[in-house]
C-alpha positions as CSV (number, residue, x, y, z in Angstrom):
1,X,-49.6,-169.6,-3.7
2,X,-52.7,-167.6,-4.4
3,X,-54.3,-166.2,-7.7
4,X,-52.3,-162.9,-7.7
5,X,-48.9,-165.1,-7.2
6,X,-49.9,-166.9,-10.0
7,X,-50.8,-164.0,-12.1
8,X,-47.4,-162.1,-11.3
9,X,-45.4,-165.2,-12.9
10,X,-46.7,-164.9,-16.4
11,X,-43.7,-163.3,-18.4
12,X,-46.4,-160.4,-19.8
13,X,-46.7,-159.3,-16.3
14,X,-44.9,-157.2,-14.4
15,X,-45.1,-156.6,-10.4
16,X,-43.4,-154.4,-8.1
17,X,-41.5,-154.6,-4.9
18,X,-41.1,-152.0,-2.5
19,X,-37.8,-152.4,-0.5
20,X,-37.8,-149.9,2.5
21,X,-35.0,-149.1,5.1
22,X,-36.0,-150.3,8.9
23,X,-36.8,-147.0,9.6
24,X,-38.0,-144.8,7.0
25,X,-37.3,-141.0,7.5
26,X,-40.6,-138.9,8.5
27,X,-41.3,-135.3,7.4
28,X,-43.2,-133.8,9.5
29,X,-44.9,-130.6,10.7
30,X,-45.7,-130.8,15.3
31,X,-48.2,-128.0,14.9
32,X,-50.7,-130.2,12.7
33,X,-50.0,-133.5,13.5
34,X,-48.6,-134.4,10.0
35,X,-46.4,-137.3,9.3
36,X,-45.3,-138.1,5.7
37,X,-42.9,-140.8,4.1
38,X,-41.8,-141.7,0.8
39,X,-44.0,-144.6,1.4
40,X,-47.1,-142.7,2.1
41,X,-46.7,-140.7,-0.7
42,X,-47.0,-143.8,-2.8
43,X,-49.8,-145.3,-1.5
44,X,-51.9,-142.9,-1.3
45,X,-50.9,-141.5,-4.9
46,X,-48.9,-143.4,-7.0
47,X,-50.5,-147.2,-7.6
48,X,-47.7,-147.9,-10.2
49,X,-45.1,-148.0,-7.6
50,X,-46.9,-149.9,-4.8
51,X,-45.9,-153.2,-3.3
52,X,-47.1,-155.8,-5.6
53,X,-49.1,-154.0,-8.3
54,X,-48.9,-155.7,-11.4
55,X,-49.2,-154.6,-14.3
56,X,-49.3,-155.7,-18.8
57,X,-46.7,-155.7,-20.6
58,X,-46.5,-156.9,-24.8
59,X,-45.9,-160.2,-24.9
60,X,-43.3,-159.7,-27.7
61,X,-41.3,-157.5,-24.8
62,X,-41.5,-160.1,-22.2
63,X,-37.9,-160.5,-21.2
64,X,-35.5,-158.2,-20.3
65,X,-33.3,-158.4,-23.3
66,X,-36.6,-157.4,-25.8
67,X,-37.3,-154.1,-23.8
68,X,-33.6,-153.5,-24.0
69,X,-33.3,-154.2,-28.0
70,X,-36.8,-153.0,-28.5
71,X,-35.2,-149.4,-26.6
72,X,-31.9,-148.9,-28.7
73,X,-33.8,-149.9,-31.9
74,X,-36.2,-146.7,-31.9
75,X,-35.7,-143.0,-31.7
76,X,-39.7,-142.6,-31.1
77,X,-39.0,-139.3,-32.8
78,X,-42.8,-138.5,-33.2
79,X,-43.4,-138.8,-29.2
80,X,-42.3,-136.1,-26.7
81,X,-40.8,-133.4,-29.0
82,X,-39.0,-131.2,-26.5
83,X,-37.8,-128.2,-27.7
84,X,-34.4,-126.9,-25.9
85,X,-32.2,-123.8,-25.3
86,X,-28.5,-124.2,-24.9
87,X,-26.7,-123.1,-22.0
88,X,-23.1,-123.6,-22.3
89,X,-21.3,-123.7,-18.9
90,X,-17.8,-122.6,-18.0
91,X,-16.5,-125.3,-15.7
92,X,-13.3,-124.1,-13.5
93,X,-10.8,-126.4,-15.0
94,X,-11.3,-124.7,-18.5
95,X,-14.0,-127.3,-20.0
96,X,-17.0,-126.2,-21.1
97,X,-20.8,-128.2,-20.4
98,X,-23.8,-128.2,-22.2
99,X,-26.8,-127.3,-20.2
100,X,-30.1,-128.0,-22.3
101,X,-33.5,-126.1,-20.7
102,X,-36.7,-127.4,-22.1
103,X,-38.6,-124.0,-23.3
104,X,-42.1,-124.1,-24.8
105,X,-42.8,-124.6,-28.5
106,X,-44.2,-121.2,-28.9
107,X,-41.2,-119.6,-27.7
108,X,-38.7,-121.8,-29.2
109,X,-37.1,-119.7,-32.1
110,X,-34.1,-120.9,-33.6
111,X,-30.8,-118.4,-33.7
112,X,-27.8,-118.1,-35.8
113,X,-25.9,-117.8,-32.8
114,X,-23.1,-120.2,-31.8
115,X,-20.7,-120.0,-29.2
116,X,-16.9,-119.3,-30.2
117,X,-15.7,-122.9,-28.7
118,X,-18.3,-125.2,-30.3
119,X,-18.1,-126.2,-33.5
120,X,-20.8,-129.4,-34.1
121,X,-24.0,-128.7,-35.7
122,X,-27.1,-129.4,-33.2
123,X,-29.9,-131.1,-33.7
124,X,-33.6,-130.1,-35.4
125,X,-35.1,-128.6,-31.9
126,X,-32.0,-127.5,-30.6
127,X,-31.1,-123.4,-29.8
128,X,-28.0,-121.8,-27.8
129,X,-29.0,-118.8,-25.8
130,X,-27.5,-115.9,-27.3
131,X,-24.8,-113.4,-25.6
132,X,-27.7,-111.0,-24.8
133,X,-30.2,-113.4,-23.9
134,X,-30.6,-113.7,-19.9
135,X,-31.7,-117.6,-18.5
136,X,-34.4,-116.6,-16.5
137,X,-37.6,-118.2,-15.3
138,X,-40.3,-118.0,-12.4
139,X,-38.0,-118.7,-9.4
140,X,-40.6,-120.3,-7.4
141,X,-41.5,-122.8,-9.9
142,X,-39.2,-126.6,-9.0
143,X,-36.8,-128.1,-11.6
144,X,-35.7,-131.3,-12.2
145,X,-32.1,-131.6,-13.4
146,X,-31.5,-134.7,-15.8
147,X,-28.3,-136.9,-16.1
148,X,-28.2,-139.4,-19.0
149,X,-26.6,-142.9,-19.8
150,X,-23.3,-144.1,-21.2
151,X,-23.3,-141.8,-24.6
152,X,-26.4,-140.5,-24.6
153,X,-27.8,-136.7,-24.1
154,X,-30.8,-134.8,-23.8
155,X,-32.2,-136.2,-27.1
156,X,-32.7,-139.3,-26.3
157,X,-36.6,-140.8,-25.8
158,X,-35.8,-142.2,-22.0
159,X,-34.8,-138.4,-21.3
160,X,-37.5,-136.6,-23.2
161,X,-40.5,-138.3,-21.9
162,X,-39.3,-137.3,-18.9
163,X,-38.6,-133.9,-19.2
164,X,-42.2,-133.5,-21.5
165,X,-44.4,-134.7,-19.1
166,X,-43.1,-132.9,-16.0
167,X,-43.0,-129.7,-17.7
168,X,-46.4,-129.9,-19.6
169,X,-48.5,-132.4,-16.8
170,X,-46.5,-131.3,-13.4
171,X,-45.7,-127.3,-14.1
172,X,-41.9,-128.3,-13.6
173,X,-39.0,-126.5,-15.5
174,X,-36.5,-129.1,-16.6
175,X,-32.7,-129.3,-17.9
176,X,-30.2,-131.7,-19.3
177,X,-26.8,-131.5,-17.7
178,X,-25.0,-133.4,-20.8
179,X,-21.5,-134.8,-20.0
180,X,-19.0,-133.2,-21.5
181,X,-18.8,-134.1,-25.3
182,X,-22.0,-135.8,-25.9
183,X,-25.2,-134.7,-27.7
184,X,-23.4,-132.5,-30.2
185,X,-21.2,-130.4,-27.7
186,X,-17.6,-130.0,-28.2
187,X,-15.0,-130.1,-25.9
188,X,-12.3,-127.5,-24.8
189,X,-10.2,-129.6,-22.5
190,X,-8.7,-133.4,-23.2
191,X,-11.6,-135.2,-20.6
192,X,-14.3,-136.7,-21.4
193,X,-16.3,-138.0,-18.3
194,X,-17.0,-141.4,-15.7
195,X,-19.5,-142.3,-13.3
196,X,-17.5,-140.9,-10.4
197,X,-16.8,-137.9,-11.9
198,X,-19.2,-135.4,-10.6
199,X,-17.5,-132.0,-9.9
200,X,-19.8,-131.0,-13.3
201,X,-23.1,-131.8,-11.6
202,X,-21.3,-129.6,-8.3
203,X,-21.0,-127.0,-10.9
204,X,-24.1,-126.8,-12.3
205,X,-26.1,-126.5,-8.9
206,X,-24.4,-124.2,-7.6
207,X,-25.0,-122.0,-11.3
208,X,-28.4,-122.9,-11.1
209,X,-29.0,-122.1,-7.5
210,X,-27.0,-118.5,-8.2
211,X,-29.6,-117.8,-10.7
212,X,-32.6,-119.3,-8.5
213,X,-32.2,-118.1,-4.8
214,X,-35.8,-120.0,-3.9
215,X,-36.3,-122.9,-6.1
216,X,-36.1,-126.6,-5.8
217,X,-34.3,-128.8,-6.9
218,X,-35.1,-132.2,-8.1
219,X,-32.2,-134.8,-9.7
220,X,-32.4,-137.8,-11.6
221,X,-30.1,-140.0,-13.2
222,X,-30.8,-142.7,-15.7
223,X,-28.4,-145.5,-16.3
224,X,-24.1,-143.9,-15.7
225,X,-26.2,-141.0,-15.3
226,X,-27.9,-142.6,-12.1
227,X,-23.9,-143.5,-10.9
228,X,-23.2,-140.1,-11.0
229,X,-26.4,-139.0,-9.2
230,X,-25.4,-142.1,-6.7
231,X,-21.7,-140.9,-6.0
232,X,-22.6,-136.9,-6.3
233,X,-25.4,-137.3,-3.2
234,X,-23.2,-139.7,-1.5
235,X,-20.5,-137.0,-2.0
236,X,-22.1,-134.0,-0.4
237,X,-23.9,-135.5,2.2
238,X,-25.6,-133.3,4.4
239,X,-24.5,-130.4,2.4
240,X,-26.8,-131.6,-0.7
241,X,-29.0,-129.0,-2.2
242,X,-31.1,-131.5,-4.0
243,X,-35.2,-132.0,-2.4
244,X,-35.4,-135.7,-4.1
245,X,-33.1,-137.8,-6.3
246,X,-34.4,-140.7,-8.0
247,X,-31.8,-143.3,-10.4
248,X,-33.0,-145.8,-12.5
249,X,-31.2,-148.6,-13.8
250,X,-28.1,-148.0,-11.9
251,X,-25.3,-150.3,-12.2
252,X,-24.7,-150.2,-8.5
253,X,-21.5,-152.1,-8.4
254,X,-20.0,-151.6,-12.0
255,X,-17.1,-154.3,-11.3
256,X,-20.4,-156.8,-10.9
257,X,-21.9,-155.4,-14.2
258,X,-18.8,-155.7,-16.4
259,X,-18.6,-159.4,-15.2
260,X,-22.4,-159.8,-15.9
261,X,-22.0,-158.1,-19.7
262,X,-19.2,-160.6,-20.3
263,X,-20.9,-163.6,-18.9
264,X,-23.9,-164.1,-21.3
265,X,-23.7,-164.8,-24.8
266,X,-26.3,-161.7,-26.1
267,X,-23.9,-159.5,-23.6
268,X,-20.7,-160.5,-24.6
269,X,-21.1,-160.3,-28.3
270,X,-24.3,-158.1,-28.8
271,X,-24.5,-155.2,-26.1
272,X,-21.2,-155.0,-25.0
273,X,-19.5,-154.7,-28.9
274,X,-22.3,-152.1,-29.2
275,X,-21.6,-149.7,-26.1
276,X,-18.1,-149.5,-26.9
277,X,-18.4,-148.5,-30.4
278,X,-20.1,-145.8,-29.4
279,X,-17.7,-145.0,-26.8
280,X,-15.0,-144.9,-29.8
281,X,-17.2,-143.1,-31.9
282,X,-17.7,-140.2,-28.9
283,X,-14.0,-140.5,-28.7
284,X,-13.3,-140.2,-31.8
285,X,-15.3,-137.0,-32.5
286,X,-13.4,-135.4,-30.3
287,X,-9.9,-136.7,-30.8
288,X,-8.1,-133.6,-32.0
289,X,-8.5,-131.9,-28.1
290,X,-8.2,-135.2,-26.1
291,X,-5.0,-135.7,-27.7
292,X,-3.7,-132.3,-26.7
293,X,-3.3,-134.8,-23.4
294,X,0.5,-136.0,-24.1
295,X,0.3,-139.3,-21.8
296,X,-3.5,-140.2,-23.7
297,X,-2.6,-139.5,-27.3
298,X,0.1,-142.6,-27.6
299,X,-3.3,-144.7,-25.9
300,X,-5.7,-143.6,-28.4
301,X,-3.1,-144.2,-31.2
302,X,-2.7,-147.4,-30.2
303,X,-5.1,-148.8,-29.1
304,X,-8.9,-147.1,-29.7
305,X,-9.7,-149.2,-33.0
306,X,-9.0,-152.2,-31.3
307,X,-11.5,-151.7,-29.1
308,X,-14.5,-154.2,-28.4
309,X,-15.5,-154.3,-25.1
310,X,-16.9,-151.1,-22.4
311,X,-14.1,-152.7,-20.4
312,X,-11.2,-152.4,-23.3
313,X,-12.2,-148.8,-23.3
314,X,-12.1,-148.1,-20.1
315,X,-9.4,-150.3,-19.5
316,X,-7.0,-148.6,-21.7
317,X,-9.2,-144.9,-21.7
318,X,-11.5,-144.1,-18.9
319,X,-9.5,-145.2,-16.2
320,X,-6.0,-143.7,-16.9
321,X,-8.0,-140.2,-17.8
322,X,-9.4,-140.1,-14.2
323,X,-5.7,-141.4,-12.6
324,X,-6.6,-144.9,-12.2
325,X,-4.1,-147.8,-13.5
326,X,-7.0,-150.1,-14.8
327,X,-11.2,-150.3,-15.4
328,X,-11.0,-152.4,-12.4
329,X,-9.3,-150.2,-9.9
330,X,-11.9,-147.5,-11.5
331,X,-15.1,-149.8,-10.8
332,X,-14.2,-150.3,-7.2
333,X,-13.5,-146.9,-6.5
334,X,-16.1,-145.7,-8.8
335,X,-19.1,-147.5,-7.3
336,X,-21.7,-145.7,-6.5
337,X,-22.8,-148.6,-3.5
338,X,-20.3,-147.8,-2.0
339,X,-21.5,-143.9,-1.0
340,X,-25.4,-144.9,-0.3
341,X,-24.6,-144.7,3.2
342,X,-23.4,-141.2,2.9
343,X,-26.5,-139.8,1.6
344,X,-28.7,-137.6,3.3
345,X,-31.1,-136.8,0.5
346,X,-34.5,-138.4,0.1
347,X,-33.5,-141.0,-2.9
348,X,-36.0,-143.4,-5.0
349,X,-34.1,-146.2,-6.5
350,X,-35.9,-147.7,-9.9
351,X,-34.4,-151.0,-10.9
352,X,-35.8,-154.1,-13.1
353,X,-34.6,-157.4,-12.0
354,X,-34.2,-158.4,-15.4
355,X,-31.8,-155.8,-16.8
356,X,-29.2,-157.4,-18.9
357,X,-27.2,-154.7,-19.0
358,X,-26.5,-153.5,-15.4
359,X,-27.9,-157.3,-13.7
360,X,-29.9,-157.2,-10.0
361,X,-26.9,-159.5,-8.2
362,X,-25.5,-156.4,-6.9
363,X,-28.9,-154.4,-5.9
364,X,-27.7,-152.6,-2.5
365,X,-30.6,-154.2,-0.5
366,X,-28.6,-153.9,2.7
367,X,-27.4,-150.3,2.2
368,X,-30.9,-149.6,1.7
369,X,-32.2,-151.3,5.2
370,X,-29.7,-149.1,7.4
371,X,-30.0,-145.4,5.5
372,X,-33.7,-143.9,6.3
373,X,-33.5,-141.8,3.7
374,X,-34.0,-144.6,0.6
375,X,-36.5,-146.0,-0.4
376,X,-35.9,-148.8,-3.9
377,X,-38.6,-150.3,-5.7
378,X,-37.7,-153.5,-8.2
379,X,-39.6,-154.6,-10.6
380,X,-39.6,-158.3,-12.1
381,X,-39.4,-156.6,-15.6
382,X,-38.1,-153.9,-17.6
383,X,-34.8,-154.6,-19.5
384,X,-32.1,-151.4,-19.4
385,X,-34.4,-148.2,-19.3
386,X,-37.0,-150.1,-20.9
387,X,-40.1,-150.8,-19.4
388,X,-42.5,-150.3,-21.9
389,X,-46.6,-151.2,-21.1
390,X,-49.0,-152.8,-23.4
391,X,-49.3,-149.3,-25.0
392,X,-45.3,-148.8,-26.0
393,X,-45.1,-146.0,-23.5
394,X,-42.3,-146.0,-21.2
395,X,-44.2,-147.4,-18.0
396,X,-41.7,-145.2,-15.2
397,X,-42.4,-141.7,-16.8
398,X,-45.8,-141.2,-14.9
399,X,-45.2,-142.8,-11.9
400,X,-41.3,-141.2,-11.2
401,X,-43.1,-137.6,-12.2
402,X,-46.3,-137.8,-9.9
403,X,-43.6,-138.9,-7.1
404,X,-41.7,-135.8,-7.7
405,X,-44.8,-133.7,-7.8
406,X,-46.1,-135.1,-5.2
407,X,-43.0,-134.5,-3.3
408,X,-43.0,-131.1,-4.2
409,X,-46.2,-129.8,-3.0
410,X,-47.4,-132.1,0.2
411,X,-43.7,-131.9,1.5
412,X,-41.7,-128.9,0.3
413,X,-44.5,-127.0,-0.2
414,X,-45.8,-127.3,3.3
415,X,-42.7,-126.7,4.8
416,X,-42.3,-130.3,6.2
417,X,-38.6,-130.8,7.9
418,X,-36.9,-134.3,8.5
419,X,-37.5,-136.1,11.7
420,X,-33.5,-136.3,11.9
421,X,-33.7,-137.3,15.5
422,X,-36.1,-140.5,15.3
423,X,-34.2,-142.3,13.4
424,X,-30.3,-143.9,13.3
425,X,-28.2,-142.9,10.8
426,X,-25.8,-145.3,9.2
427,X,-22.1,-144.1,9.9
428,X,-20.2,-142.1,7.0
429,X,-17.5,-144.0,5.5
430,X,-15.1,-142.3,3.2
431,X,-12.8,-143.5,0.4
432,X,-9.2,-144.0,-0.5
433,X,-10.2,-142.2,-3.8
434,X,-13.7,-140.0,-3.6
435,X,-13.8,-137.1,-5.6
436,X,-11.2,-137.0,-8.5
437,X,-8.9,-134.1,-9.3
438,X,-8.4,-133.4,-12.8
């Protein structure tokens, strides 16, 4: 064991691991001789993400459940201030989504306005678009659509250092798909929203890409958010219209994360109690139109103040909205694993071995090995969406942007196309259940 081994042990150090598939998908251009990977990309610019960099962390946020706690116990109001103009979209089943764009300060004026099916007040630097206002922007410039966690929204710090520093470092436009009823929009049907429910994310592309003919398309996903990602590339294969996805802090097998959350003490009476109350308070909000469901409305009655566990919920909740008889049948169907080998998108995986929330047991190391077109990187710390350096900034945000940038303009901005033909595919599998029906 040398120095550096040494060094990567100490619990205020974190290090990296690349984990590639056996062959790596090429982009490439014959007429100059140009060959690019994920892989190149990162070593050549992104240190943060190479195989064995190290790097500080505070010592009081040395274990996985500290950068978790430390996370949920701060807004970090003062950092990343994004501004955002509301979008509400139509969705064909009669529900209505909240699409927030990040605009610029300068041209960030607030309106009276509010659309005739929301009723809930939004936040300080929140604006809808108003009937005579047109959602328009340089069509050439890339955008990176946003999914968030469990109840989250566009609000939340994880989601706006991300969307701040791509639009004001990288020259990216950025949005917030938020899932139906969270982030202070209201709902018009009785569904809320699961991680393999992703006929909104279908939706929005194809609104977005109706509005931008040329543009590019980046998705991530943080947390459920990167399930959704997961299952929605996985779902439309080699029909995706996404450049790059990238998921951090997926629970990649969310029958193995319920067990994990129930296993451990701080899980099991800390984060656990916590998720679910504010899956009953979301629910609850909304109660008046979810009860408009007939078969639901006895559930919620019944059940929903009872409720103390993410698995009680979507025991009795989530699972028999999307037409599953119990959270488990749900998880196994609703694992987003089980689609990796489906996807045909470049994808950059982001998880920390020492998540308490989601666990590592279930990391899809194998599905990674046989599809050329993913690349995960684990780190040895981290938490759930933590990852704070010595400086309290969330260490992922300049790393996962550069990547996309980078991406952008020495790939899709020189025209490079997949070497489909050098590598082997993995075979497509499909599902008993794949995409839901409302």
């Amino acid at each position: 064991m040398g120095l550096s081994d040494i060094y990567s042990l100490l619990p205020w150090v974190q290090t990296v691991q690349q984990h590639e598939p056996i062959e790596p998908l090429t982009f490439i251009d014959n007429k100059y001789d140009t060959h690019v990977t994920i892989k190149t990309l990162i070593d050549k610019y992104i240190p943060e993400f190479q195989h064995g960099s190290t790097s500080l962390i505070p010592p009081f946020l040395c274990s996985g459940h500290m950068q978790t706690i430390f996370s949920s116990m701060f807004t970090f109001e003062n950092k990343h201030q994004v501004y955002y103009k509301r979008w509400i979209l139509n969705y064909p089943d009669g529900g209505e989504g909240a699409l927030d764009i990040c605009v610029p300060k300068l041209s960030f004026k607030k309106s009276s306005y509010v659309p005739i099916n929301q009723t809930k007040q939004l936040l300080e630097r929140y604006t809808y678009f108003t009937p005579d206002e047109q959602f328009e922007s340089t069509d050439s410039k890339p955008m990176l659509i946003v999914l968030h966690g469990l109840t989250g929204g566009s609000n939340e710090s994880y989601v706006r250092s991300l969307v701040d520093t791509i639009c004001n470092n990288y020259g990216f436009e950025a949005c917030v798909l938020n899932s139906r009823g969270c982030c202070q929009s209201s709902i018009t049907t009785p569904s809320l929203y699961c991680g393999l429910w992703t006929d909104d994310i279908r939706h929005c592309v194809k609104e977005l890409r109706s509005r931008f003919p040329n543009r590019k398309f980046f998705l991530l996903g943080v947390s459920l958010g990167a399930s959704m990602v997961a299952n929605y590339l996985g779902q439309e294969g080699d029909n995706s219209d996404i450049s790059l996805g990238v998921v951090l802090g997926n629970p990649w097998d969310l029958a193995e994360s319920s067990y994990h959350l129930e296993r451990n003490i701080i899980g099991k009476y800390a984060y656990s109690p916590a998720l679910a109350k504010n899956l009953v308070k979301l629910t609850s909000s909304h109660l008046d139109v979810l009860k408009k469901n007939p078969e639901m409305a006895k559930l919620y009655t019944d059940h929903l103040n009872s409720v103390k566990t993410v698995e009680q919920f979507d025991n009795y909740f989530t699972s028999r909205m999307f037409g599953f008889n119990t959270s488990f049948e749900y998880y196994r169907h609703g694992t987003s694993s089980n689609r990796l080998y489906n996807v045909r998108t470049p994808l950059l995986i982001l998880n920390a071995l020492d998540d308490p929330i989601v666990g590592s047991e279930s990391l899809p190391y194998r599905e990674v090995q046989c599809n050329p077109f993913i690349m995960m990187i684990t780190t040895t710390r981290g938490g759930h969406i933590g990852w704070f350096d010595v400086n309290l900034e969330r260490w992922y945000v300049k790393p996962v942007c550069e990547l996309l940038h980078k991406f952008y303009t020495d790939i899709c901005m020189q025209n490079l196309i997949p070497d489909i033909q050098s590598v082997s595919l993995p075979k497509k599998n499909s599902f008993k259940v794949d995409r839901i029906v409302i």
